[in-house]
N, C-alpha and C positions, 0 to 999 in steps of 0.2 A: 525400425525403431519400435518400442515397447509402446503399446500404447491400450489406454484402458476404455473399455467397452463398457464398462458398466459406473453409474455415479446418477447423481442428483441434477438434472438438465434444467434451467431455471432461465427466465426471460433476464433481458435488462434492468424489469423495474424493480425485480427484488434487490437489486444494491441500493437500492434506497433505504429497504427496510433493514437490508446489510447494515448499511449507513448510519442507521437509528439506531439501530441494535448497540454497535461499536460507541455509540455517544451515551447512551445510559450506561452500558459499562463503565465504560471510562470516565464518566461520573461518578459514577459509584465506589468506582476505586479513589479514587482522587477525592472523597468527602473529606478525609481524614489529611488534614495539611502536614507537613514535613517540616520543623518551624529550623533553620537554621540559625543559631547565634554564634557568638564569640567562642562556646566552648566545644562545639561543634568542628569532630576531628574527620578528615578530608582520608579514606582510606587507601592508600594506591599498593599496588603490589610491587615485585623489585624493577620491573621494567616502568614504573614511573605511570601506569595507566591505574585510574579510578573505575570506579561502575561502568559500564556491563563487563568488566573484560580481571573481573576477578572471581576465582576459586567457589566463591559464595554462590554466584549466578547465573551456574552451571547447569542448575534444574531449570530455571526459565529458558536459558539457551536451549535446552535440549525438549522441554515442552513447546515453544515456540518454531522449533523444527517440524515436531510433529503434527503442529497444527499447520503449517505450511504443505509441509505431503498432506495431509487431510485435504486440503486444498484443492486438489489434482482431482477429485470426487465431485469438485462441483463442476458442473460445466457450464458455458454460458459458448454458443454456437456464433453466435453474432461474435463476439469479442475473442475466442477462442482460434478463429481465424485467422486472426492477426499476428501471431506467434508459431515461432517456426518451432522450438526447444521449448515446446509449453510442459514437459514432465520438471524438469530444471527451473522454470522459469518461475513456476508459483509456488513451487518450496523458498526461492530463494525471495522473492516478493515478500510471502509469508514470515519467514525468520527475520526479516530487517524492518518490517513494517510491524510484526510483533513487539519484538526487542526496539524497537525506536517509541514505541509507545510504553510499553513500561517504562523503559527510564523516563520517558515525560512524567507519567503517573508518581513514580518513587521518587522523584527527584534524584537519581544517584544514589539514595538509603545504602548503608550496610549492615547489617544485613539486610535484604530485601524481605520485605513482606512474604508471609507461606502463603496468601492468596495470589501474590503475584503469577505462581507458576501456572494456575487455572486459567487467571488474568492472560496472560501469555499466549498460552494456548488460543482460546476464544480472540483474541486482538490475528494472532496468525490466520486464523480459520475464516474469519470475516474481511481482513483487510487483502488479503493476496488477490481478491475478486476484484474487489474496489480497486488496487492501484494500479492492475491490470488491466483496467477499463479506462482509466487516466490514463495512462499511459497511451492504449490503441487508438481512444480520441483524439490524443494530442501529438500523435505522430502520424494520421492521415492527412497528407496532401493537401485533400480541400478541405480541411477544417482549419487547416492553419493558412490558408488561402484567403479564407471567409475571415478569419480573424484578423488577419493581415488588411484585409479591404474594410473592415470595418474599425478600426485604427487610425487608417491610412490618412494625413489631414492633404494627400496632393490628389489628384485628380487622376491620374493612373490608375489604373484596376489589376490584381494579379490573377491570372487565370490559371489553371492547371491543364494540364494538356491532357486532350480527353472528353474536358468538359464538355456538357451538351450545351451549356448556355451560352455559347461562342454564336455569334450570328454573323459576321463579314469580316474576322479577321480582325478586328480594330479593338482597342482597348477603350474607346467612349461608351462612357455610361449613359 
C-alpha cells in the first residue's frame, strides 16, 4: 500500500490547539447570522435535496476534499496506529467533518458564502486530526472499559482481558 514518508509529525497536544484553531474559525465565520424569515426560499434541486448537495456547493465539496488529502501530511504516531486504511481514512474524516461544519456555519445559504470555500478547506485540514483521535479513543477497549466502570451504578467491574490490573481473577473492587 502507498504510503507517505514524508509530512508534519505532531504530538497529541497540538489537537488542542487544532481544537482552538477550528473554534475561532468557526467563529469568525459564523459572526454574520443567516436571518431566516417568512420570505426566505428553501432551494432544493430536482431530486428534492437542499444545501450541501446542490450545483452551487461544488467548490466547498471540492476544497474540503482537498483539505482532507492535506490531511494525510499530518501525522500523529500515537493515533495513526489505530487505523488500518489511514490514506482513505482522513480524506474522508476530512470532507465530512468539513462539509458538516460549513453547513453549520451557513445555515444551508444559497448561495454559499465565497469565504466558505477557504472556510472548508481549513475545517477539513484541522478537523480529520481531531475526529480521528475521537474516534481511536473511543474505540479502544479499555477506555470504554473505564467508561463503562465509571458509569456502572452496580458493583461488578468490566475488565479487558490483558489487563494488568487483574489480581485473582475476581471482579471485587
Amino acid at each position: 500500500m502507498l504510503r507517505l514518508k514524508h509530512g508534519i509529525y505532531i504530538k497529541q497536544r497540538v489537537l488542542w490547539l487544532f481544537a482552538i484553531i477550528l473554534m475561532l474559525m468557526t467563529g469568525a465565520m459564523a459572526a454574520e447570522p443567516t436571518y431566516i424569515t417568512a420570505q426566505t426560499v428553501i432551494v432544493v434541486n430536482k431530486y428534492g435535496m437542499g444545501a450541501p448537495f446542490l450545483l452551487s456547493w461544488v467548490p466547498v465539496w471540492i476544497f474540503a476534499l482537498v483539505g482532507g488529502i492535506g490531511a494525510n501530511f499530518i501525522k500523529i504516531p500515537e493515533i495513526d496506529k489505530h487505523f488500518r486504511y489511514l490514506m482513505l481514512a482522513k480524506p474522508f474524516l476530512g470532507l465530512f467533518g468539513g462539509i458538516s461544519l460549513c453547513l453549520l456555519v451557513s445555515d444551508g445559504s444559497e448561495p454559499p458564502q465565497v469565504a466558505l470555500t477557504a472556510y472548508g478547506f481549513g475545517a477539513a485540514l484541522l478537523s480529520a486530526p481531531i475526529l480521528q483521535a475521537v474516534i481511536a479513543v473511543v474505540t479502544i477497549p479499555k477506555n470504554q472499559a473505564g467508561l463503562f466502570n465509571s458509569l456502572n451504578p452496580f458493583k461488578f467491574k468490566i475488565v479487558v482481558a490483558g489487563d494488568k490490573d487483574i489480581k485473582d481473577g475476581s471482579n471485587d473492587s
